[in-house]
mmCIF file of the N, C-alpha and C atoms, coordinates in Angstrom:
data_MODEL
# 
_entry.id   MODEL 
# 
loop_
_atom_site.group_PDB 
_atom_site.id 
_atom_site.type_symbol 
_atom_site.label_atom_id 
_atom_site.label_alt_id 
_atom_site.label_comp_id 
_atom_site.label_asym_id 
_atom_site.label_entity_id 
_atom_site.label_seq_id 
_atom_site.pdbx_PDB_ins_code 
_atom_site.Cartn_x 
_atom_site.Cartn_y 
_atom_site.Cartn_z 
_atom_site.occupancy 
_atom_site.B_iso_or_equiv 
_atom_site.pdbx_formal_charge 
_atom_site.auth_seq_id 
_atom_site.auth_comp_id 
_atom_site.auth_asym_id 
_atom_site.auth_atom_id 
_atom_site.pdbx_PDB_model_num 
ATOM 1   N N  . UNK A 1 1  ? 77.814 79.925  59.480 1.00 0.00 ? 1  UNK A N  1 
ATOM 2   C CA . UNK A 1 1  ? 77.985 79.161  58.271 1.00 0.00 ? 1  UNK A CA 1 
ATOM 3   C C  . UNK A 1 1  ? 76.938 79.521  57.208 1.00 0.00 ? 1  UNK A C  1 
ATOM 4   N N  . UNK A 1 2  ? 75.573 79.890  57.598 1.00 0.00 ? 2  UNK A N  1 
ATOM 5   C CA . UNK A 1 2  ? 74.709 80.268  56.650 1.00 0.00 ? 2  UNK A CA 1 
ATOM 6   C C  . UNK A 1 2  ? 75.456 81.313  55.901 1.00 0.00 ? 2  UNK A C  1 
ATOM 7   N N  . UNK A 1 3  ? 75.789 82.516  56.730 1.00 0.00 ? 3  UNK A N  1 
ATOM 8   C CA . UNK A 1 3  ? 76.080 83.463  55.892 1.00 0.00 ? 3  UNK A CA 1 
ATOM 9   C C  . UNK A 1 3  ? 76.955 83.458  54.895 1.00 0.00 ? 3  UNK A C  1 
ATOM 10  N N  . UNK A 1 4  ? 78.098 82.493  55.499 1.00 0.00 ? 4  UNK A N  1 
ATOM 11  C CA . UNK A 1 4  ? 79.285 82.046  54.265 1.00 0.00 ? 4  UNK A CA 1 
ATOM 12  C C  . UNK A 1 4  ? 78.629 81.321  53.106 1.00 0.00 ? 4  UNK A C  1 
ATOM 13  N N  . UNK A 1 5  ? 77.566 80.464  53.288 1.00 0.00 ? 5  UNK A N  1 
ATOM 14  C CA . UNK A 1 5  ? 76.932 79.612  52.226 1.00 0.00 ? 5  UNK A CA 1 
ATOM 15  C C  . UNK A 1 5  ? 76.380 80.983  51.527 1.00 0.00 ? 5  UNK A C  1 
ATOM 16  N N  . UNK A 1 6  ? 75.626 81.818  51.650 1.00 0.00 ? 6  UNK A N  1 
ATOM 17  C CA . UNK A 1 6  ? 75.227 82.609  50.683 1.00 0.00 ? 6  UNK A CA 1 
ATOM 18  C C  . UNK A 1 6  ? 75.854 83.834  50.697 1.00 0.00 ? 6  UNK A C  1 
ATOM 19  N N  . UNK A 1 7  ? 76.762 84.173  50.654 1.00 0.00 ? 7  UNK A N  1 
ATOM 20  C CA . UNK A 1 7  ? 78.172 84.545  50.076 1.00 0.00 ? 7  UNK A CA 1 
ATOM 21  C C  . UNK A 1 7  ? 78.798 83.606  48.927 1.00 0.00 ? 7  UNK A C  1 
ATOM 22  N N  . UNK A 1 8  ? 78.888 83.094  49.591 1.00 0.00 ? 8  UNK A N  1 
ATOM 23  C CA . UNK A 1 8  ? 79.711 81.799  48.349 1.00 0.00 ? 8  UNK A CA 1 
ATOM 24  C C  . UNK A 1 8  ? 78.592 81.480  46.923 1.00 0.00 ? 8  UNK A C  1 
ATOM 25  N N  . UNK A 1 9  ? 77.311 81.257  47.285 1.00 0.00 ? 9  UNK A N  1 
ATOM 26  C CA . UNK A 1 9  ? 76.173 81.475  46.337 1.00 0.00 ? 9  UNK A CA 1 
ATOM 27  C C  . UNK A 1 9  ? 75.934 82.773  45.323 1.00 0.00 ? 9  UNK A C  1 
ATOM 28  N N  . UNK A 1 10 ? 76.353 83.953  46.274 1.00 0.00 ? 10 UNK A N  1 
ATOM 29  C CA . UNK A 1 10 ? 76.690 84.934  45.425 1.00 0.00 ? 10 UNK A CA 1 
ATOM 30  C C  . UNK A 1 10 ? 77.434 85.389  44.822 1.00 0.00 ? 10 UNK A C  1 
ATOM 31  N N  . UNK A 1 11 ? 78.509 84.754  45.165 1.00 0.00 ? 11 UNK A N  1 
ATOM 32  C CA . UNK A 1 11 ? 79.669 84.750  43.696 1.00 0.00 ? 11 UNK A CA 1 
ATOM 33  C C  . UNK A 1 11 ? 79.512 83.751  43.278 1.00 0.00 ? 11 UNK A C  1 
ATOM 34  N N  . UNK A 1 12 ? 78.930 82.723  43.036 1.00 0.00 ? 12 UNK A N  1 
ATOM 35  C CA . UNK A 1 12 ? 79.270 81.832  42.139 1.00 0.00 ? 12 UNK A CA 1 
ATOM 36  C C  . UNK A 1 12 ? 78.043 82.148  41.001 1.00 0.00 ? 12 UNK A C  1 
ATOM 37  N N  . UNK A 1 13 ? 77.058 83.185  41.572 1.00 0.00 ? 13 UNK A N  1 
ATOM 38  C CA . UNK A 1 13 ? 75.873 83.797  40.612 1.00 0.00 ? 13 UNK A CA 1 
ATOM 39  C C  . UNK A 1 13 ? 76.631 85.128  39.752 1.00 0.00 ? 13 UNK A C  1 
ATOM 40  N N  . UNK A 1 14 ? 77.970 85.421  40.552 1.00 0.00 ? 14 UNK A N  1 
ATOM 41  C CA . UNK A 1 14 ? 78.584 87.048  39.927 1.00 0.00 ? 14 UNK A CA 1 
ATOM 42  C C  . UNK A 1 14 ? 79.711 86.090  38.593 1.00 0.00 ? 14 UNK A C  1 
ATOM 43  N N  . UNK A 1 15 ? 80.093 85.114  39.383 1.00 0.00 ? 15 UNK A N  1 
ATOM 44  C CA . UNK A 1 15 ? 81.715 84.735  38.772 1.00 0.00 ? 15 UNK A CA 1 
ATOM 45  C C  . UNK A 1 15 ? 81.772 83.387  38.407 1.00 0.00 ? 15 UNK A C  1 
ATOM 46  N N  . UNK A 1 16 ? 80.431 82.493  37.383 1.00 0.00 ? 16 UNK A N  1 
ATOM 47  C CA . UNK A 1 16 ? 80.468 81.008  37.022 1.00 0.00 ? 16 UNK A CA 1 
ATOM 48  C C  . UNK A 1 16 ? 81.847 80.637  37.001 1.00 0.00 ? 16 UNK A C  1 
ATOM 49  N N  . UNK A 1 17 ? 81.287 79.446  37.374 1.00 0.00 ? 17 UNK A N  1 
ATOM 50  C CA . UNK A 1 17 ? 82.664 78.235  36.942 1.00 0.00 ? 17 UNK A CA 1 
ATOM 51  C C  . UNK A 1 17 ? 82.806 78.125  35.663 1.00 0.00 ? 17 UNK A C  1 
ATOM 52  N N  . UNK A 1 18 ? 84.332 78.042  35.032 1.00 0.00 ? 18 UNK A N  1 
ATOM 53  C CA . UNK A 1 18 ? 84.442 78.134  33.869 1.00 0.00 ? 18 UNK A CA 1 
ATOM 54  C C  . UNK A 1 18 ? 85.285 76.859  33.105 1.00 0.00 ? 18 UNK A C  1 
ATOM 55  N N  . UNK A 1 19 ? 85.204 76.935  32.038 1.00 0.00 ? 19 UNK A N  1 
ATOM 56  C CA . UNK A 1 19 ? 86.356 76.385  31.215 1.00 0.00 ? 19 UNK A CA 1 
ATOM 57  C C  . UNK A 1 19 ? 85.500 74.653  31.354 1.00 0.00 ? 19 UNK A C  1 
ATOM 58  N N  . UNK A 1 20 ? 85.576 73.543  30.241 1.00 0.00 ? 20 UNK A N  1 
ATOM 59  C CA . UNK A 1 20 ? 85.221 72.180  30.284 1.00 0.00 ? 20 UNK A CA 1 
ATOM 60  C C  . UNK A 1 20 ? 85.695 71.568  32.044 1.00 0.00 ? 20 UNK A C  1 
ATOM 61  N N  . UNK A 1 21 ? 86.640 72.025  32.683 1.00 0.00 ? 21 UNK A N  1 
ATOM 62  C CA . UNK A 1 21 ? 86.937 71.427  33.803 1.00 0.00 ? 21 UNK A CA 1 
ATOM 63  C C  . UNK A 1 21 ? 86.197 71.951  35.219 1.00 0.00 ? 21 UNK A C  1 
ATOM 64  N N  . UNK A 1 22 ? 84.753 73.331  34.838 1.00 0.00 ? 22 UNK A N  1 
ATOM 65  C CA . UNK A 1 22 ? 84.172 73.717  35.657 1.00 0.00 ? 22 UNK A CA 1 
ATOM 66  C C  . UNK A 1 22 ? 84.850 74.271  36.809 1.00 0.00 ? 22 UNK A C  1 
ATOM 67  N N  . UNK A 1 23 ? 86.447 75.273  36.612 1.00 0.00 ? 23 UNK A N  1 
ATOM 68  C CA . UNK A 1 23 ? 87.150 75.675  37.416 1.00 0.00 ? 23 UNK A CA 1 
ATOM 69  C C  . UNK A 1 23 ? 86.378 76.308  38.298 1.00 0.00 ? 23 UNK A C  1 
ATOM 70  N N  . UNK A 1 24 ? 86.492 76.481  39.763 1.00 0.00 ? 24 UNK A N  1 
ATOM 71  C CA . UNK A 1 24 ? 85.776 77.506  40.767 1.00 0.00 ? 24 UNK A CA 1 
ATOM 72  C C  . UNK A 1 24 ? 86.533 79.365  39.924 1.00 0.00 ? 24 UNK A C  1 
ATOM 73  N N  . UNK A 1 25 ? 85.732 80.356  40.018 1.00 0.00 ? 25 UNK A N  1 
ATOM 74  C CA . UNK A 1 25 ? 86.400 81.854  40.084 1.00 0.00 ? 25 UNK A CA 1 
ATOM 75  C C  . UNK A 1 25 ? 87.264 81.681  41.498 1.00 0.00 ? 25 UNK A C  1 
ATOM 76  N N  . UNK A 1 26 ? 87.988 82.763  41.230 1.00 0.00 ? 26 UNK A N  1 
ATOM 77  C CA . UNK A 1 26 ? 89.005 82.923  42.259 1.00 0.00 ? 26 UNK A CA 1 
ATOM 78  C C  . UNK A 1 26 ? 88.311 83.455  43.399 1.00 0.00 ? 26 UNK A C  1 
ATOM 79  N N  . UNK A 1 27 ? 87.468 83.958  43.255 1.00 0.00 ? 27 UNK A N  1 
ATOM 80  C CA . UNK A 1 27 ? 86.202 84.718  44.559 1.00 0.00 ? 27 UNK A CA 1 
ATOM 81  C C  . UNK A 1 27 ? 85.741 83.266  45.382 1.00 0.00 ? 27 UNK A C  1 
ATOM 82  N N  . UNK A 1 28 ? 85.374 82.396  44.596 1.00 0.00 ? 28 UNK A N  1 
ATOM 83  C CA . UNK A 1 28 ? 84.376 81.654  45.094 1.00 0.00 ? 28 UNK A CA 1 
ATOM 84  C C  . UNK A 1 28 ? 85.338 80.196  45.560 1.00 0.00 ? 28 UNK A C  1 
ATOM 85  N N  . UNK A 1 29 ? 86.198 80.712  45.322 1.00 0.00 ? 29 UNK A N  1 
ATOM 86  C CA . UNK A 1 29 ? 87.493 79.789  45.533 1.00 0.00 ? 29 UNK A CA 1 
ATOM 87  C C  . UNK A 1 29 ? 87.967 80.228  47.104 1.00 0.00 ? 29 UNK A C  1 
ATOM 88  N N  . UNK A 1 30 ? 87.901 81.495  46.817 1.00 0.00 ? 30 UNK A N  1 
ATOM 89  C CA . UNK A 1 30 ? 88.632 82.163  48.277 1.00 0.00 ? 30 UNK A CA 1 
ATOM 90  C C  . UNK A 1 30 ? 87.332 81.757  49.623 1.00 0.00 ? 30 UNK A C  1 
ATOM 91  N N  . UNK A 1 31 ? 86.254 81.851  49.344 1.00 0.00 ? 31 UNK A N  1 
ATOM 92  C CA . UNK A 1 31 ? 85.864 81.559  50.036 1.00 0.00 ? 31 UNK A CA 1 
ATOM 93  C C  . UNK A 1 31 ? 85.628 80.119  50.283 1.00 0.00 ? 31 UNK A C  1 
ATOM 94  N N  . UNK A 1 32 ? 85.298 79.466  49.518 1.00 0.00 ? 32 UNK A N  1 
ATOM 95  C CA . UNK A 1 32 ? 85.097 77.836  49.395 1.00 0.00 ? 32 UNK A CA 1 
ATOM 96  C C  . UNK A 1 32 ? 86.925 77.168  50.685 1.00 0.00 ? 32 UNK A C  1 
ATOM 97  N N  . UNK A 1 33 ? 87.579 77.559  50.304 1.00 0.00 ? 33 UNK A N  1 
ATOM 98  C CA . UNK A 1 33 ? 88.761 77.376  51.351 1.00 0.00 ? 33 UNK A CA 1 
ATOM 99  C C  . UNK A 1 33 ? 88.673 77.785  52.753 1.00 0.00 ? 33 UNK A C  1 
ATOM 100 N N  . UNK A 1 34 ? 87.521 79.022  52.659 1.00 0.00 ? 34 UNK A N  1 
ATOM 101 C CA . UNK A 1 34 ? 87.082 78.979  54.533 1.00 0.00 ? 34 UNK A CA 1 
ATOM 102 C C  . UNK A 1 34 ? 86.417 78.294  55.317 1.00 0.00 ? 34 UNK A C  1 
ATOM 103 N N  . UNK A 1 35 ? 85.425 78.050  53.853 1.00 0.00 ? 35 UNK A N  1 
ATOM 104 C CA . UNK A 1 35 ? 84.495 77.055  54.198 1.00 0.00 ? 35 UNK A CA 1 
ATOM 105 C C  . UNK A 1 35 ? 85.010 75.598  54.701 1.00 0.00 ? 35 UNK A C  1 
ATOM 106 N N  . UNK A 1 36 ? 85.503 75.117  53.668 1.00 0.00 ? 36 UNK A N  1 
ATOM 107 C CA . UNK A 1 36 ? 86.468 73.554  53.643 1.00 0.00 ? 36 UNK A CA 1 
ATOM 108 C C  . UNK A 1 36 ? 87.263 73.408  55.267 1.00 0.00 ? 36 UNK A C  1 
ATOM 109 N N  . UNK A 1 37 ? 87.913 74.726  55.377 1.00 0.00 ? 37 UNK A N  1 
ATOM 110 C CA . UNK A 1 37 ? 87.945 74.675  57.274 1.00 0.00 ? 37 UNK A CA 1 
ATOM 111 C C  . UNK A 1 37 ? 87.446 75.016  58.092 1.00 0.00 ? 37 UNK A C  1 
ATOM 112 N N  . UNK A 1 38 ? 86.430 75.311  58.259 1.00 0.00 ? 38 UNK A N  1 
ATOM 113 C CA . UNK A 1 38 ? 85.541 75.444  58.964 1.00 0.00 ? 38 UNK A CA 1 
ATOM 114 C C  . UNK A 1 38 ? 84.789 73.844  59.302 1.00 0.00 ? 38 UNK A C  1 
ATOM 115 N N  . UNK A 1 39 ? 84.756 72.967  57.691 1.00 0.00 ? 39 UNK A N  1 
ATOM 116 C CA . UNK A 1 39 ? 83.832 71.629  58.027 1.00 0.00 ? 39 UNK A CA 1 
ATOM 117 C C  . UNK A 1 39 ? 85.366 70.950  58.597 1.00 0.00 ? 39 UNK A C  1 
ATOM 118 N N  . UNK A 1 40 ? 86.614 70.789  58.187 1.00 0.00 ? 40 UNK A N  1 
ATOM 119 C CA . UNK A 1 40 ? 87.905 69.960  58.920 1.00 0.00 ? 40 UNK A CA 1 
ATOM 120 C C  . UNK A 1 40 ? 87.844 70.632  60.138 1.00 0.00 ? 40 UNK A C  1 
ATOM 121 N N  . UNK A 1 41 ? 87.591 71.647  60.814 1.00 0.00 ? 41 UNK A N  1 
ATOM 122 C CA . UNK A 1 41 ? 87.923 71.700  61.954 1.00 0.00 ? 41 UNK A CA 1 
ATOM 123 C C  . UNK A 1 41 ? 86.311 71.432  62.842 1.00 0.00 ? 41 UNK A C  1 
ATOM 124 N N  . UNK A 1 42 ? 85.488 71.166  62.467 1.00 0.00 ? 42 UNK A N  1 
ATOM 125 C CA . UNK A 1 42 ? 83.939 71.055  62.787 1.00 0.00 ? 42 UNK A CA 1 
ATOM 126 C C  . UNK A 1 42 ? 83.335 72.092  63.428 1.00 0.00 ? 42 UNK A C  1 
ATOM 127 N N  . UNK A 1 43 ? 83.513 73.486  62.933 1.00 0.00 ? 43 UNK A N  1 
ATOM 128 C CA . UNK A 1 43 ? 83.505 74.674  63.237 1.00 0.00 ? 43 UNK A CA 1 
ATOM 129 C C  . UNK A 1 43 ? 82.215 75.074  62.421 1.00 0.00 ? 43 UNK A C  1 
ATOM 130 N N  . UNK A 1 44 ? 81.176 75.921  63.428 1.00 0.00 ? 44 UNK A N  1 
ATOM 131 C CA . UNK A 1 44 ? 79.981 76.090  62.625 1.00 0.00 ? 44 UNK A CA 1 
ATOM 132 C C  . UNK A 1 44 ? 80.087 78.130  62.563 1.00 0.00 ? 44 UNK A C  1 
ATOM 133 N N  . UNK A 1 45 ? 80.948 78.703  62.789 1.00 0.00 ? 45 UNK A N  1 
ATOM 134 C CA . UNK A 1 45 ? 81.329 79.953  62.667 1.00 0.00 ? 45 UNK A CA 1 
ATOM 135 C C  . UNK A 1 45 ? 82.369 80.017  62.347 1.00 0.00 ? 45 UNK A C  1 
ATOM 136 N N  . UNK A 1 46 ? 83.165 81.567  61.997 1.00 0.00 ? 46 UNK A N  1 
ATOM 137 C CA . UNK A 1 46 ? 84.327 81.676  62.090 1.00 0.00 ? 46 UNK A CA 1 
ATOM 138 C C  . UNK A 1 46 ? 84.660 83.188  61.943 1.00 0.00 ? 46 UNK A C  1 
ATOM 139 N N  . UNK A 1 47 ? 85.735 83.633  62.595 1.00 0.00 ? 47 UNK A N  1 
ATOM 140 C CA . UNK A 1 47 ? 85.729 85.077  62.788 1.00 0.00 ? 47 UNK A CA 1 
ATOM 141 C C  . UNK A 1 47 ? 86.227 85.857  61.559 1.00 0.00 ? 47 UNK A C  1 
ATOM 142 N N  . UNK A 1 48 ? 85.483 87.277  61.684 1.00 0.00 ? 48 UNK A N  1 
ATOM 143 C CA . UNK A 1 48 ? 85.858 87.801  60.158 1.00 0.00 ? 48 UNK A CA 1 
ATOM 144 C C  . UNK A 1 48 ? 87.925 88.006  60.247 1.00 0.00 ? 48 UNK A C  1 
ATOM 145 N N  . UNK A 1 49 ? 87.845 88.028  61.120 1.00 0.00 ? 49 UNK A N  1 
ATOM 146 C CA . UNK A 1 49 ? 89.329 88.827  61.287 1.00 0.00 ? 49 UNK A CA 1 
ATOM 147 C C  . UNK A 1 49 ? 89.964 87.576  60.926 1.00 0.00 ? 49 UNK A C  1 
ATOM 148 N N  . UNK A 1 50 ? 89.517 86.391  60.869 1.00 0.00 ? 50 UNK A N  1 
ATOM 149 C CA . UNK A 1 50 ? 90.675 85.144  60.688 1.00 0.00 ? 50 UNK A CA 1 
ATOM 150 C C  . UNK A 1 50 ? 90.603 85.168  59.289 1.00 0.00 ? 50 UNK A C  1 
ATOM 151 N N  . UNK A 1 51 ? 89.758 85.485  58.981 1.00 0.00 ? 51 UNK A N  1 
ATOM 152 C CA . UNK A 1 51 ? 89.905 85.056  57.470 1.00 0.00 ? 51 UNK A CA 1 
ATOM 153 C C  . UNK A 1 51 ? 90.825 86.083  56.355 1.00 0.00 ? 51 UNK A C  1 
ATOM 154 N N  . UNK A 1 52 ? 91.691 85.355  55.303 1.00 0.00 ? 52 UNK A N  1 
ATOM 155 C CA . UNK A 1 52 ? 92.155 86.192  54.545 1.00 0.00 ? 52 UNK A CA 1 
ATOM 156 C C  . UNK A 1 52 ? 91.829 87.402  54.157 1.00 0.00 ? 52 UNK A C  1 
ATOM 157 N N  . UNK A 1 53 ? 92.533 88.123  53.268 1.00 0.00 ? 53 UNK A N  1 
ATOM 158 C CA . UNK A 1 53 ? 92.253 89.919  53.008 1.00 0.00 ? 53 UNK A CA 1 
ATOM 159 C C  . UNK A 1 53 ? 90.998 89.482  52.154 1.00 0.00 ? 53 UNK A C  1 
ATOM 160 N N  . UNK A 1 54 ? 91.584 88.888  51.020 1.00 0.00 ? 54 UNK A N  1 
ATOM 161 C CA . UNK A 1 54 ? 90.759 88.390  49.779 1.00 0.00 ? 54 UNK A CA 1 
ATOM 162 C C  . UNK A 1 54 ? 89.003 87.841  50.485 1.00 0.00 ? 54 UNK A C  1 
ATOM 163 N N  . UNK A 1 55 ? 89.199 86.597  51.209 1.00 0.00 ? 55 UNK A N  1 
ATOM 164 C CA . UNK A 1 55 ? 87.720 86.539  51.738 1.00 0.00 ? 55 UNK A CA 1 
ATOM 165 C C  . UNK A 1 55 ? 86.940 87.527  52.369 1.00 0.00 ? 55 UNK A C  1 
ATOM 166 N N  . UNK A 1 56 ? 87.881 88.497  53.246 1.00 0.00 ? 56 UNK A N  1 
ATOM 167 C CA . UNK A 1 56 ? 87.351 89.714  53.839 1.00 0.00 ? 56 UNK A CA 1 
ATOM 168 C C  . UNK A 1 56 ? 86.525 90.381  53.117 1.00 0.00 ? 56 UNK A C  1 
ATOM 169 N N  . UNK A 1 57 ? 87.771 90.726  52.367 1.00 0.00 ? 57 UNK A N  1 
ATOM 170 C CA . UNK A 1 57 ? 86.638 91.935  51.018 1.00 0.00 ? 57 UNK A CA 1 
ATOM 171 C C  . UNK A 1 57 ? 85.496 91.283  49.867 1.00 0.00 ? 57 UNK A C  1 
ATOM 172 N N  . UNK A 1 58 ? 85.218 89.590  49.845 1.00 0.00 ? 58 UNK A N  1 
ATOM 173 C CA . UNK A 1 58 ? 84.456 89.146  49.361 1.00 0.00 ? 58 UNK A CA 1 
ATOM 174 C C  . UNK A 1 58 ? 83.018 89.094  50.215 1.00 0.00 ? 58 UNK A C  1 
ATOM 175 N N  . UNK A 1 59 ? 83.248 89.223  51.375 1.00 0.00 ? 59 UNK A N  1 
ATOM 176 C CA . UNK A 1 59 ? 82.612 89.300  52.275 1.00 0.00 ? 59 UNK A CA 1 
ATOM 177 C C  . UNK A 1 59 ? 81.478 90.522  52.522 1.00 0.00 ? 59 UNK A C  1 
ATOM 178 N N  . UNK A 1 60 ? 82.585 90.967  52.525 1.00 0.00 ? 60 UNK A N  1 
ATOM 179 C CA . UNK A 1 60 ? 82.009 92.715  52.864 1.00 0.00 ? 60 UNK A CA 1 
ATOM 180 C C  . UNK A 1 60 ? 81.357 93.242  51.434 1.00 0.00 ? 60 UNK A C  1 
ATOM 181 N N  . UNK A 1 61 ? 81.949 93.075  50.595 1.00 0.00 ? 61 UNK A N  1 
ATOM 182 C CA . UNK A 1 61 ? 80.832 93.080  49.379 1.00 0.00 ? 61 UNK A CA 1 
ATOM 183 C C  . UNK A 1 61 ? 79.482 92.313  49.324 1.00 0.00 ? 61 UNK A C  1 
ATOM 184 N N  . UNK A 1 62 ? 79.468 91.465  49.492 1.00 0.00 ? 62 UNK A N  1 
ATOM 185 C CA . UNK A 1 62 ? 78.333 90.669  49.358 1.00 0.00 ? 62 UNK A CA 1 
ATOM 186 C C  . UNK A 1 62 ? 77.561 91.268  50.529 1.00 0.00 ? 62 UNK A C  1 
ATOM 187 N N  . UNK A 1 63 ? 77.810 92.049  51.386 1.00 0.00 ? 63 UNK A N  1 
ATOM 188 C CA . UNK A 1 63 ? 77.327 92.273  52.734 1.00 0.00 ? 63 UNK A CA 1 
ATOM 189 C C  . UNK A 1 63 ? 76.636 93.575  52.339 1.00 0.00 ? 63 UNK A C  1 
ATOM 190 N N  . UNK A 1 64 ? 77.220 93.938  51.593 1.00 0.00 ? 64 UNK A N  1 
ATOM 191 C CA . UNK A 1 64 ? 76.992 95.389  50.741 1.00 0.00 ? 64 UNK A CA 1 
ATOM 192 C C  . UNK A 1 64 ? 75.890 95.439  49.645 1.00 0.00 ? 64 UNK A C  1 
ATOM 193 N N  . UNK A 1 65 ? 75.736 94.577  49.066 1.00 0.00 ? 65 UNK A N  1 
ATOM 194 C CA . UNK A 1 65 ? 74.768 93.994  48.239 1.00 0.00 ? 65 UNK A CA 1 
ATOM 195 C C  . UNK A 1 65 ? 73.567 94.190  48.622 1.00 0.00 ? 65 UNK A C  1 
ATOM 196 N N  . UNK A 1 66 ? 73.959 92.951  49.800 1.00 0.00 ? 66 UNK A N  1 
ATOM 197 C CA . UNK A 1 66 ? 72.210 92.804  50.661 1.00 0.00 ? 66 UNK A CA 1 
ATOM 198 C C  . UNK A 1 66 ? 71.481 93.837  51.360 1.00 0.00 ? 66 UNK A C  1 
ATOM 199 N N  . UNK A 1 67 ? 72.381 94.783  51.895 1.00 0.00 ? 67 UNK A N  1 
ATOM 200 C CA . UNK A 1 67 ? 72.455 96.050  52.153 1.00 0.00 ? 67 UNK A CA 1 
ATOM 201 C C  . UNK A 1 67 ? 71.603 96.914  51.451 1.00 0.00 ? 67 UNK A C  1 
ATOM 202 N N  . UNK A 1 68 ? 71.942 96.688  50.010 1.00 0.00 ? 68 UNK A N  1 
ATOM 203 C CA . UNK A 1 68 ? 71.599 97.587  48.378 1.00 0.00 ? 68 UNK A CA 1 
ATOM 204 C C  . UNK A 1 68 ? 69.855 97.261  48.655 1.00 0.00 ? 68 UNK A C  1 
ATOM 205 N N  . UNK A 1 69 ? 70.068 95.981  48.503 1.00 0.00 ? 69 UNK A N  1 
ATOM 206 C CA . UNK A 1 69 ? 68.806 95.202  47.924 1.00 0.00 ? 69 UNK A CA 1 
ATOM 207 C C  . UNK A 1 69 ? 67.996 95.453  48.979 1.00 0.00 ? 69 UNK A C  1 
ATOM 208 N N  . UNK A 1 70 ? 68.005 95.283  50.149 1.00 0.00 ? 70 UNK A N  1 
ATOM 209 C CA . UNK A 1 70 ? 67.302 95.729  51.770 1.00 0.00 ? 70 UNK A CA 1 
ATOM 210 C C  . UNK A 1 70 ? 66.509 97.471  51.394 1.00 0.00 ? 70 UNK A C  1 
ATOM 211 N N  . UNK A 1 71 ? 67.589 98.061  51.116 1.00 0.00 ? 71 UNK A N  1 
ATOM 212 C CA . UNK A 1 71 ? 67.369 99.551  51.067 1.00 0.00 ? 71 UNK A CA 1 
ATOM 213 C C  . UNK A 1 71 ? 66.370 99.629  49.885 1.00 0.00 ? 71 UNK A C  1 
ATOM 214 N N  . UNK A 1 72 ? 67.030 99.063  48.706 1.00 0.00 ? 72 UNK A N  1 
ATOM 215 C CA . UNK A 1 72 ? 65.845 98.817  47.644 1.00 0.00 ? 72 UNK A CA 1 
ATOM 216 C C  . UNK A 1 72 ? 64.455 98.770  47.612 1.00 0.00 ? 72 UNK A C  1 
ATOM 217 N N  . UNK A 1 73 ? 64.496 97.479  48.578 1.00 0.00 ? 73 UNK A N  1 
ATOM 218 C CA . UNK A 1 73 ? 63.106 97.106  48.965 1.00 0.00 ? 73 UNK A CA 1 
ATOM 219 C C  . UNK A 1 73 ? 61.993 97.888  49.689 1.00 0.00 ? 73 UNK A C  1 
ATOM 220 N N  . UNK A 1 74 ? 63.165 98.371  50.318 1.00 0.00 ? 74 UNK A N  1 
ATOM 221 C CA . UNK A 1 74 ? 62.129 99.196  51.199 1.00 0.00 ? 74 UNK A CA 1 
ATOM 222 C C  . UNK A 1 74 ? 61.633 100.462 50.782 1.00 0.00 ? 74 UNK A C  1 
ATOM 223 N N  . UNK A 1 75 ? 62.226 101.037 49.545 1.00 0.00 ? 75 UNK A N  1 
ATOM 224 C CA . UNK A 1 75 ? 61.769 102.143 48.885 1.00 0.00 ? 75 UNK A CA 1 
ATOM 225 C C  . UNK A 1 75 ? 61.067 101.956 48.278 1.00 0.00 ? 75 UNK A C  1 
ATOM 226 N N  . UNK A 1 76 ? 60.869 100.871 47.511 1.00 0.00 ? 76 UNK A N  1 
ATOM 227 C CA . UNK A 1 76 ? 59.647 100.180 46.902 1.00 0.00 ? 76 UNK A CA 1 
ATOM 228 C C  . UNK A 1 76 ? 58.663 100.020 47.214 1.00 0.00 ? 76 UNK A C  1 
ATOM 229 N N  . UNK A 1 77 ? 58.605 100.032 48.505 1.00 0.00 ? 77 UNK A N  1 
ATOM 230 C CA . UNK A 1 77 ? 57.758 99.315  49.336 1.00 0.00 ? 77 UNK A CA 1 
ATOM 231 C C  . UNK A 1 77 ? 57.390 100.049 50.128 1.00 0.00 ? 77 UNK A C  1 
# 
């Protein structure tokens, strides 16, 4: 569940909520719906393969990121 929480943190830093009604992006939407079952079913994981195409590849990006930023660091450093 951590990892989904900051996933979901990172698109909602790539893709604000918009419009006076503070719509979710469709990214942060896709995932926010894995999330939402994960807490109805009282599930503190959940497998990548269950989850939609769309959360998949939101996933794996953000996974890719940290990846970036890891490698970053360490060249820096």
């Amino acid at each position: 569940m951590p990892e989904l929480e900051q996933a979901i943190n990172y698109w909602r830093l790539q893709r604000p909520a918009i419009g006076e009604e503070c719509a979710l992006s469709p990214e942060v939407n896709a995932l926010a719906d894995v999330y939402a079952l994960m807490i109805i079913n009282h599930s503190s994981s959940v497998a990548l393969a269950s989850m939609g195409s769309v959360a998949q590849q939101l996933i794996a990006a953000w996974r890719q990121h940290m990846l970036d930023l890891s490698a970053a660091a360490r060249s820096v450093g």
